[in-house]
N, C-alpha and C positions, 0 to 999 in steps of 0.2 A: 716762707721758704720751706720750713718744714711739712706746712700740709701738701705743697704743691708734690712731694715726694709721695702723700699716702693718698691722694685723689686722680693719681693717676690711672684709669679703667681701659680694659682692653676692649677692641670689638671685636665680636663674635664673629669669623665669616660665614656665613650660611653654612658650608659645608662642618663646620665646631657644631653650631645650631641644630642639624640632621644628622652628625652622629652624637649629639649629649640625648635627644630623644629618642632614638633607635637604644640605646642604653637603657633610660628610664622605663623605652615600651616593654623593653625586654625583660627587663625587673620586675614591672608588673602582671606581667605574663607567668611567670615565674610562680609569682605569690599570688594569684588567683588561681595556680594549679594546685598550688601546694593548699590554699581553702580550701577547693573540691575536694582534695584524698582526703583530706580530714574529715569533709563535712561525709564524704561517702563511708569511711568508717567510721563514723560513729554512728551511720545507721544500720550498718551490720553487724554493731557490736550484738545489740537483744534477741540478733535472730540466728538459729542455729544454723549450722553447716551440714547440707545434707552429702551422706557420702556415697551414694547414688550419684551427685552429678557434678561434686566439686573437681576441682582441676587439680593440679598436682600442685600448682604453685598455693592453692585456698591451703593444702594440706598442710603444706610445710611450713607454714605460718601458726600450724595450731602448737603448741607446747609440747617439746619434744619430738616433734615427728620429722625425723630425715628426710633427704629425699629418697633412698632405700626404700623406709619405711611406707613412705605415698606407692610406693609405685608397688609397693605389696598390696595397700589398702584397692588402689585401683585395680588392679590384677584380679582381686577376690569379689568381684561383684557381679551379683548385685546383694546387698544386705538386706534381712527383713529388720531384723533390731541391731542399732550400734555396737551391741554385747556380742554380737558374732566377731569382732574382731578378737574379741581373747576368746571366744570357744574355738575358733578356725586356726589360734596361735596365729596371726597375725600382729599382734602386738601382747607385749606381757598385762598382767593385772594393774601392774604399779605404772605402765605407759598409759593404758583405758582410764585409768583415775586422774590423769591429767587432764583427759580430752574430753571425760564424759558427758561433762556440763554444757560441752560447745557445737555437739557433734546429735543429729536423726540419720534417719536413714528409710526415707520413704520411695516402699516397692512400686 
């Protein structure tokens, strides 16, 4: 008598069936996008950011840089060296020391 209590199983009607996989597709979906960003940054981690051609959104990602700040960096182009953002005052010394390591600038 007791088990007849815990073997009792429901049926699935198709339509439980078509939406528990429309779930799962969607999950998966999900976590295959979320792979790519990842796997897309970390191949742009090694490689610099040119600031010649990045976008505003590349910018404001880099350390410290507002979006103020981007739309200064864009404003002011084209650069020959990334060091023109602190001789132009574009950004301070101590802002450039953040970004310097991440950041070209090919004419």
């Amino acid at each position: 008598m007791a088990l007849a209590g815990c073997s009792t199983t429901q049926k699935q009607t198709p339509d439980d069936l078509r939406e528990k996989t429309a779930e799962a597709t969607a999950q998966l979906k999900e976590n295959a996008k979320a792979v790519a960003e990842g796997v897309r940054e970390g191949w742009g981690r090694d490689k610099l950011l040119d600031l010649n051609k990045a976008t505003k959104d590349q910018l404001t990602a880099l350390p410290g840089i507002t979006g103020d700040r981007a739309e200064r960096i864009l404003g002011a182009r084209p650069y020959d060296d990334p060091g023109q953002l602190v001789s132009r005052r574009i950004l301070s010394q101590a802002e450039y020391d953040k970004i310097k390591d991440s950041v070209t600038a090919t004419p």
